[in-house]
N, C-alpha and C positions, 0 to 999 in steps of 0.2 A: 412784738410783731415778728412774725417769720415767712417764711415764704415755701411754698405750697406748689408745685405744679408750675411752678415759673413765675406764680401771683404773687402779689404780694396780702397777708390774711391776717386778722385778729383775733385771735379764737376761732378762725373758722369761717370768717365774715369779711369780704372782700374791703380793703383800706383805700379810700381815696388820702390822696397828698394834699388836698385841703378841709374833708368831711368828715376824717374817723371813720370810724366802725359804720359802715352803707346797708342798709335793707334794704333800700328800694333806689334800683338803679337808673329803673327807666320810666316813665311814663307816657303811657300811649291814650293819648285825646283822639277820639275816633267822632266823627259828625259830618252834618251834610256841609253843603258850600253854604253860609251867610248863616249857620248856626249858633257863632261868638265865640267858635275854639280862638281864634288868634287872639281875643280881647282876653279869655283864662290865661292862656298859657301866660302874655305877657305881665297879670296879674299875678299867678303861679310864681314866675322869678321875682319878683318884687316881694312875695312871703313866705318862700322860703328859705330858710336860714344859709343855704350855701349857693353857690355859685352853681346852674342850671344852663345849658346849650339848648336852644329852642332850636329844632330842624322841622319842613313840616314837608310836605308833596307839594307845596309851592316852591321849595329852595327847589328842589329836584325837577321842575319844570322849565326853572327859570336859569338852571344848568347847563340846559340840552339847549342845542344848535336850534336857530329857528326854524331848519328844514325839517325837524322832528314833527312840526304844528301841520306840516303841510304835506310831510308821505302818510304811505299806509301804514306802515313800520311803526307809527309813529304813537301821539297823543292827538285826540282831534275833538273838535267843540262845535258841535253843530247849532241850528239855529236855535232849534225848541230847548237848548243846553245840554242833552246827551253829549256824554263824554266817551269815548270809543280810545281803547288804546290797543296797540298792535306788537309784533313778537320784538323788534328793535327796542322799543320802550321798556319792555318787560323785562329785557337782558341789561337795559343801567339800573333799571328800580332797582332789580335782585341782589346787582352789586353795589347799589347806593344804602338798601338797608344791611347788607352785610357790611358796610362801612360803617352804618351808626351801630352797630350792634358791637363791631370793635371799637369804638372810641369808650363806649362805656365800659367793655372791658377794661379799657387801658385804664379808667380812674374819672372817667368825666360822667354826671349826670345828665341823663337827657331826656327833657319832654321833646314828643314824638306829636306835631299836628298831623293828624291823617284823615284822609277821605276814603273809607274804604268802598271802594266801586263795586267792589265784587263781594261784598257784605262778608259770610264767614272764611271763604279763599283767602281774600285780602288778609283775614287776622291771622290764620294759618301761617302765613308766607313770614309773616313777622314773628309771631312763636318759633317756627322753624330755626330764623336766624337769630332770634335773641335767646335760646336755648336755655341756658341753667340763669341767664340772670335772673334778677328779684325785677319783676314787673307790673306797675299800676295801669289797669286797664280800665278807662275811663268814657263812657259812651255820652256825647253833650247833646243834648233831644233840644229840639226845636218844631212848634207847630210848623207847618209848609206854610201856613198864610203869612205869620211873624216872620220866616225866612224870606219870603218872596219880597216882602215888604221892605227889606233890608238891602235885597239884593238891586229894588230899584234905587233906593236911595245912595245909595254905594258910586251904581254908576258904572262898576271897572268890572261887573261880570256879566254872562250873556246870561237874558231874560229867561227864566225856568229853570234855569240850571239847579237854585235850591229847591224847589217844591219838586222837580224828578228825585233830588238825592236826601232829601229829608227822612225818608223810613228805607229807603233800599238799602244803604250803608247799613242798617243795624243788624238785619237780618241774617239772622243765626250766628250773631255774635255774642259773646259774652263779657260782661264789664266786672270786676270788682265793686264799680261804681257810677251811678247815673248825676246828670246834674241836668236840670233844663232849662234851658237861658230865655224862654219865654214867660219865665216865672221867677227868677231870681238876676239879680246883675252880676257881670263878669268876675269883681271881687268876691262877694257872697257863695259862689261855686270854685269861686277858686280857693277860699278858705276851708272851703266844704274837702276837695280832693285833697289840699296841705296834709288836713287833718291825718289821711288815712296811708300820709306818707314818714315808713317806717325810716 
């Protein structure tokens, strides 16, 4: 082991204190709301081999001040589930991923749940900040009908919310890898992304 730029590296390959030699530092689960990212991811730490930080734009909502829910500034949820977020919210997201983007630096692995709202902007913002890491970029496709259908049984989200965000998050983004939870169960995809993690 030697140390590189203040890293610490193994041949050249960034060293976590409990993984060895890391390819893949981060993984970004990108999908609509009631798609089955949270059932992968939590399947995802269960098989693979080392210790995973699950973070997702739900910590980062449930962060923020309740008066976030209620300015303009803010994050907002309208009836039909249109999600509107304003330039306050924008200024913790930017620092909240420039915070997971260091924690992986520092040696932690981390699957990333994301809803990207703003389809390729959204992925941009996070390339931006995760920079030179090794990154699995993961898109979970869900029909709108099987979403919606989830989302009433759920209960804890507003009605439409997944059939508006079902195809808008994808667009003009790129994955490494697809999986679709209407067609296969949470383990089964989550095996499927393990696999293609270096």
């Amino acid at each position: 082991m030697e140390i590189q730029g203040g890293r610490n590296t193994f041949r050249g390959v960034p060293w976590c204190l409990y993984g060895g030699a890391v390819k893949t530092q981060v993984i970004v689960v990108n999908g609509g709301s009631s798609s089955g990212k949270s059932g992968i991811v939590r399947c995802l730490q269960a098989v693979l081999p080392d210790p995973w930080l699950a973070l997702g734009t739900d910590t980062l909502v449930e962060a923020m001040p309740a008066s976030m829910q209620v300015s303009d500034g803010g994050i907002g949820f309208a009836a039909d589930g249109e999600v509107t977020v304003g330039p306050e919210f924008r200024t913790l997201e930017a620092a909240w991923i420039e915070g997971v983007a260091a924690m992986a630096r520092a040696g932690a692995r981390v699957i990333v749940d994301e809803v990207f709202l703003g389809g390729a902007s959204s992925q941009q913002r996070w390339r931006s900040a995760l920079g030179e890491l090794q990154v699995l970029w993961v898109g979970v496709r869900c029909e709108a009908v099987v979403a919606a259908g989830r989302e009433v049984a759920r209960g804890d989200r507003t009605v439409g919310m997944a059939a508006s965000q079902a195809e808008t998050v994808h667009q003009g983004v790129t994955y490494d890898l697809e999986v679709d939870t209407a067609r296969a169960e949470a383990m089964e995809c989550a095996r499927a992304i393990a696999a293609h993690v270096g």
